[in-house]
C-alpha positions in Angstrom: 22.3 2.4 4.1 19.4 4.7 3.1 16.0 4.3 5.4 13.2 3.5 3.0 9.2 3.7 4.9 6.4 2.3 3.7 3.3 1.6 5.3 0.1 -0.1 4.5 -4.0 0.1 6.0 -5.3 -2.4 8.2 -8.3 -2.6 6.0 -8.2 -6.1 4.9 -6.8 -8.4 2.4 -3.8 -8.1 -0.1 -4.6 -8.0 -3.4 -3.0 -8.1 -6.7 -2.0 -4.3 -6.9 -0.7 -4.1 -3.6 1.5 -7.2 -4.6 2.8 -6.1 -8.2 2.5 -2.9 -7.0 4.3 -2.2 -4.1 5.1 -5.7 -2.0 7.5 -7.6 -5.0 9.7 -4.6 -4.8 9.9 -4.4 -0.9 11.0 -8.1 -1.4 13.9 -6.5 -3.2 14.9 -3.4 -1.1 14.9 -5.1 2.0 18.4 -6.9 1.0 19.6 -3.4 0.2 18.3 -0.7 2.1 17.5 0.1 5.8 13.8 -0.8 5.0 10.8 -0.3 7.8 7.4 -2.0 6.1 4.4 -0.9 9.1 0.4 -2.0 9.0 -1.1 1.4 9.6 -4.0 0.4 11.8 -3.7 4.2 13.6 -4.8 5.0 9.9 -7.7 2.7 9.4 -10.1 4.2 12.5 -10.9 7.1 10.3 -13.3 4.3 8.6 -14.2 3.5 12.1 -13.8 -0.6 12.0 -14.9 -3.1 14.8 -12.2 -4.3 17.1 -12.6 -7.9 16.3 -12.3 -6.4 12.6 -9.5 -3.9 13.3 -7.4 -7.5 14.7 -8.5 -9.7 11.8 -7.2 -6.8 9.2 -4.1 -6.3 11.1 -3.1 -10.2 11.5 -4.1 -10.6 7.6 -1.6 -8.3 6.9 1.2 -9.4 8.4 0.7 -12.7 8.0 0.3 -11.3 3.9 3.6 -9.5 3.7 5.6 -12.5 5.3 4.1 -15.2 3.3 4.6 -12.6 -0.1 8.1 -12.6 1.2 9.5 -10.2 3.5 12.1 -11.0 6.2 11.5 -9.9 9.6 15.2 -10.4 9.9 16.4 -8.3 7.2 12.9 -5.8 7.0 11.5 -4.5 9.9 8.2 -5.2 9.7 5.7 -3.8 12.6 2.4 -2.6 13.5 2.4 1.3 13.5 0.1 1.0 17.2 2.8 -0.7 18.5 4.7 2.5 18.7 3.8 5.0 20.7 6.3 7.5 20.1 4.4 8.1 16.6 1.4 9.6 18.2 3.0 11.6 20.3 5.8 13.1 17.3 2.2 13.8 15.4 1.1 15.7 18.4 4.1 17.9 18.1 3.3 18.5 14.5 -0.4 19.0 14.5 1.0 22.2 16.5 2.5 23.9 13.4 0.0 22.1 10.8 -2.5 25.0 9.7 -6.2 24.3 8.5 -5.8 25.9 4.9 -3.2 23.5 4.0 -4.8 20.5 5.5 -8.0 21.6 4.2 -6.7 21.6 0.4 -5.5 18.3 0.7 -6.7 16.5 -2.4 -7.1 13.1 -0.6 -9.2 15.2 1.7 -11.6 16.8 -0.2 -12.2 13.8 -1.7 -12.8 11.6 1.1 -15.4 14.4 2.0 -16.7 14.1 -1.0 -17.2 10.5 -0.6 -18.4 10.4 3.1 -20.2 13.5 4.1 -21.2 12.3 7.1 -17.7 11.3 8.3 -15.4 14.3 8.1 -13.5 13.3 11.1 -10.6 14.9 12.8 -8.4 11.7 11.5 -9.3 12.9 7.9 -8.5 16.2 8.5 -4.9 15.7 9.6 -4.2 12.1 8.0 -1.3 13.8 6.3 0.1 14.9 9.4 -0.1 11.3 11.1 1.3 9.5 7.4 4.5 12.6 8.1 4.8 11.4 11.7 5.3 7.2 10.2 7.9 9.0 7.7 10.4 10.8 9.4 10.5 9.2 12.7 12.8 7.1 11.1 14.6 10.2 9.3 13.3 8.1 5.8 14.8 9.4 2.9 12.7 7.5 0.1 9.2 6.6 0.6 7.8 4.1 -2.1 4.5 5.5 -3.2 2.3 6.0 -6.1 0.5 9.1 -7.9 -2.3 9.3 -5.2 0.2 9.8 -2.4 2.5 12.3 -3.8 0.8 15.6 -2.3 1.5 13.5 1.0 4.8 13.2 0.6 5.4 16.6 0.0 3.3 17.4 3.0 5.6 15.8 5.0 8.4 17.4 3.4 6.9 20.5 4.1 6.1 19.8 8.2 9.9 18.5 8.6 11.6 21.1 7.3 9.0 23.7 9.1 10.1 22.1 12.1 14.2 22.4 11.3 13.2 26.2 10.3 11.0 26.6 14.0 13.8 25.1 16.1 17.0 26.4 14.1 18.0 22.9 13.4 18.4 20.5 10.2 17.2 17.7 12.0 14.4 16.2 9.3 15.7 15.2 6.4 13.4 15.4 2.8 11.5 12.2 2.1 11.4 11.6 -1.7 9.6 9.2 -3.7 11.3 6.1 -4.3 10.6 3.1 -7.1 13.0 0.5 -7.0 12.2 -0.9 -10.3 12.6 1.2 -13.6 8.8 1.2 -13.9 5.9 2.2 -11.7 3.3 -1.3 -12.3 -0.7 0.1 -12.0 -2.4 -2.8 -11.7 -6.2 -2.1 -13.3 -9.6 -3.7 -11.5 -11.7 -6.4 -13.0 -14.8 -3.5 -13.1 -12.8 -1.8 -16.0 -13.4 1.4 -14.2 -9.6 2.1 -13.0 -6.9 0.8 -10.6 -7.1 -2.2 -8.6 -8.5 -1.3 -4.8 -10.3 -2.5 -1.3 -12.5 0.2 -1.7 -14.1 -0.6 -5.0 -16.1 -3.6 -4.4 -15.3 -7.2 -3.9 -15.4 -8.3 -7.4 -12.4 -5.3 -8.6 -9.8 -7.0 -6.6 -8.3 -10.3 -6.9 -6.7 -11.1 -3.2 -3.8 -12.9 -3.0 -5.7 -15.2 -0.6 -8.6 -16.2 -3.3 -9.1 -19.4 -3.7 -9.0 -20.5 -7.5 -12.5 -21.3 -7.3 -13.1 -17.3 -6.4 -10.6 -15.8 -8.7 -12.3 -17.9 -11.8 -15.5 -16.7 -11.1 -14.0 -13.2 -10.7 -12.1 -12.7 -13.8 -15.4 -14.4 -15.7 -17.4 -11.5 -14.5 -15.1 -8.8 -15.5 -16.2 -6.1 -17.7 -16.0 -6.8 -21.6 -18.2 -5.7 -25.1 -19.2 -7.5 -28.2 -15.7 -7.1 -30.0 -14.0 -5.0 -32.5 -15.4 -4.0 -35.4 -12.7 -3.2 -37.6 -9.0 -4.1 -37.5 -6.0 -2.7 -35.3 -9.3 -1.2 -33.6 -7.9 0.9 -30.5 -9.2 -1.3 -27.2 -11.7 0.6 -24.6 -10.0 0.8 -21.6 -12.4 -1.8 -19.7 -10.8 -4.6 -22.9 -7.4 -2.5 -21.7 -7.6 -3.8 -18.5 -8.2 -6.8 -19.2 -4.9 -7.1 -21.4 -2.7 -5.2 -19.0 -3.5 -7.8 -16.4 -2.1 -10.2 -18.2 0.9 -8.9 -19.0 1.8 -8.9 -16.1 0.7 -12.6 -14.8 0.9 -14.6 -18.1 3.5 -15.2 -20.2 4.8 -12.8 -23.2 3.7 -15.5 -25.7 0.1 -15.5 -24.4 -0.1 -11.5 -24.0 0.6 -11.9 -27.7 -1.0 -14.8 -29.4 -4.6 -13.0 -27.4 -3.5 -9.0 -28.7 -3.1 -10.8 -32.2 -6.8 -12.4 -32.1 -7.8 -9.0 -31.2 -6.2 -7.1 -33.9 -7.8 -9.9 -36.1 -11.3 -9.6 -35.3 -11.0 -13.0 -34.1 -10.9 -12.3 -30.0 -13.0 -14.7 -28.3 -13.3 -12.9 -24.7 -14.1 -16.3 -22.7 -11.3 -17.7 -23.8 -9.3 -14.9 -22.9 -10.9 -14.3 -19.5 -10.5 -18.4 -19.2 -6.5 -17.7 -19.5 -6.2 -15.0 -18.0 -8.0 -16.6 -14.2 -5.6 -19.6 -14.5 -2.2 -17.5 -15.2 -3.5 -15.8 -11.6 -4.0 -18.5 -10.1 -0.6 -20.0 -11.3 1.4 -16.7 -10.1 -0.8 -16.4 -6.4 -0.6 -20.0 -5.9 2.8 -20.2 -4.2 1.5 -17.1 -1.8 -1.5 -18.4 -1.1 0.3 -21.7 0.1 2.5 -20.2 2.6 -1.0 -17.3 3.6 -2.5 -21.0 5.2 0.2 -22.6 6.5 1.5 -18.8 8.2 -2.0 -18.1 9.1 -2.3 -20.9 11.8 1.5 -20.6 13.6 0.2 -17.8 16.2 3.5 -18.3 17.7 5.2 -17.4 15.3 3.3 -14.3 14.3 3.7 -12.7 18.0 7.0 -12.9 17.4 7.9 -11.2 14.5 5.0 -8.3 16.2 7.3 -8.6 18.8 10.7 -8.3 16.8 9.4 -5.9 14.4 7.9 -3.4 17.7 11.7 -3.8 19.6 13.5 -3.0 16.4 11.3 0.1 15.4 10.9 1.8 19.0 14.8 2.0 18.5 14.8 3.7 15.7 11.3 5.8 16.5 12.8 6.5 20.5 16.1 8.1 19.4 14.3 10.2 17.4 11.5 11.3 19.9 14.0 11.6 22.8 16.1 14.2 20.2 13.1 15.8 18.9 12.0 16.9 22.9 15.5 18.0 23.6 15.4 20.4 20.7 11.8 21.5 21.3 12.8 22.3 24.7 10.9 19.6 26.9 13.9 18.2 29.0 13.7 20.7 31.6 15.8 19.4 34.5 
């Protein structure tokens, strides 16, 4: 079978993109590829987080991706500090990673944008660390959106600069991978673009919201006073709002709402009404199994455990072949 990566920050809770997103169609690879899901706390210390908050965000996480419904068994789920053979493969190539290229990064520029103050190291060569996750397991299809193409061509680009450097085809090219026919963008509740941790609390609806929270959420998303005319286009903060439910409520509510629109006749609490108990509805049997996973300790240690054995396998035979061809087994 065909290794498929995929790795997630330690920098909180699920939410509703990461689910529709990216975690329904892990569910589904996992019965037919080699699949490797890892919570990348390595990742999350660019932002600098507390240790009490680094192991709150990593445990959320896991416990998260089981309750959604991944199988330790057939998945190999782990925790990317768990494996210290991925530091030391992004030592190796940090060597032949050059400034330029790192330094036109997109994601980089743009996280320097956004935190002057923090242009760490980590920043600098996150692509080189997110390469290191990929091919120690020689991955051939990385799930990913938009934002994290130039990535994944980065690490194209490291791995087969390392099989040019050493004379071997060792590495091969990670591609991006959706298992579905469609890539699903889930939008915020500010109206102002895709669902993320990083936007505010009230953008994100967590899979772990109470229906209490998620109602007063979805109440105080973005709308306007209404169309004006009829077939009127919708602004994309009224776009949002509709693309959301189609993918949580049912075809005939999408439509008997998109009608009322096209009328002139869209009431938006109603709408926003509908729309909070349709999420509640589709995160309530996640949300069930998030409390009762939450507590079982036990039983979280190990599948850490399980998931850490099963990936130093695979991350060992690469490291152990990667020294031999550099030239570090010298006696």
């Amino acid at each position: 079978m065909e290794t498929v990566v995929s790795g997630i920050r330690s920098t909180g809770k699920l939410h509703l993109g990461n689910y529709y997103g990216a975690v329904k169609s892990f569910i589904k690879m996992q019965h037919e590829y080699n699949c490797f899901f890892f919570i990348a706390d390595y990742h999350s210390l660019t932002t600098h987080p507390t240790p009490a908050d680094l192991h709150g965000n990593v445990k959320q996480v896991l416990v998260e991706y089981l309750a959604a419904g991944i199988d330790p068994e057939k998945a190999t789920i782990y925790v990317q500090s768990d494996i210290p053979e991925i530091p030391e493969l992004y030592l190796f190539l940090n060597m032949n990673a050059y400034m330029g290229e790192l330094e036109r990064s997109t994601s980089f520029k743009d996280k320097v944008r956004a935190n002057p103050n923090n242009v760490n190291a980590g920043l600098l060569t996150y692509p080189v660390l997110m390469a290191a996750d990929i091919i120690i397991h020689k991955a051939t299809k990385v799930p990913v959106g938009k934002d994290q193409e130039q990535h994944l061509e980065m690490a194209r680009t490291f791995g087969n600069r390392f099989n040019r450097m050493y004379g071997h085809d060792y590495f091969p090219e990670p591609y991006a991978f959706s298992f579905t026919e469609k890539l699903v963008k889930i939008p915020g509740l500010d109206g102002k673009g895709k669902m993320g941790k990083s936007e505010g609390e009230n953008n994100a609806v967590y899979l772990s919201d109470s229906p209490e929270i998620i109602r007063k959420k979805v109440m105080k998303a973005v709308t306007d006073s209404g169309p004006t005319a009829e077939f009127q286009e919708k602004p994309d903060f009224i776009q949002n709002l509709f693309d959301l439910m189609k993918v949580v409520s049912s075809e005939d509510t999408y439509q008997h709402f998109d009608e009322l629109y096209n009328k002139c006749q869209i009431r938006y609490g109603d709408l926003k009404k509908q729309l909070a108990e349709d999420m509640i509805v589709a995160t309530n049997p996640v949300r069930e199994r998030i409390n009762d996973i939450a507590s079982d300790t036990v039983y979280l240690r190990k599948v850490a455990q399980l998931g850490a054995e099963k990936a130093r396998a695979s991350a060992s035979k690469t490291l152990q072949e990667v020294r031999e061809i550099i030239g570090f087994k010298h006696f």
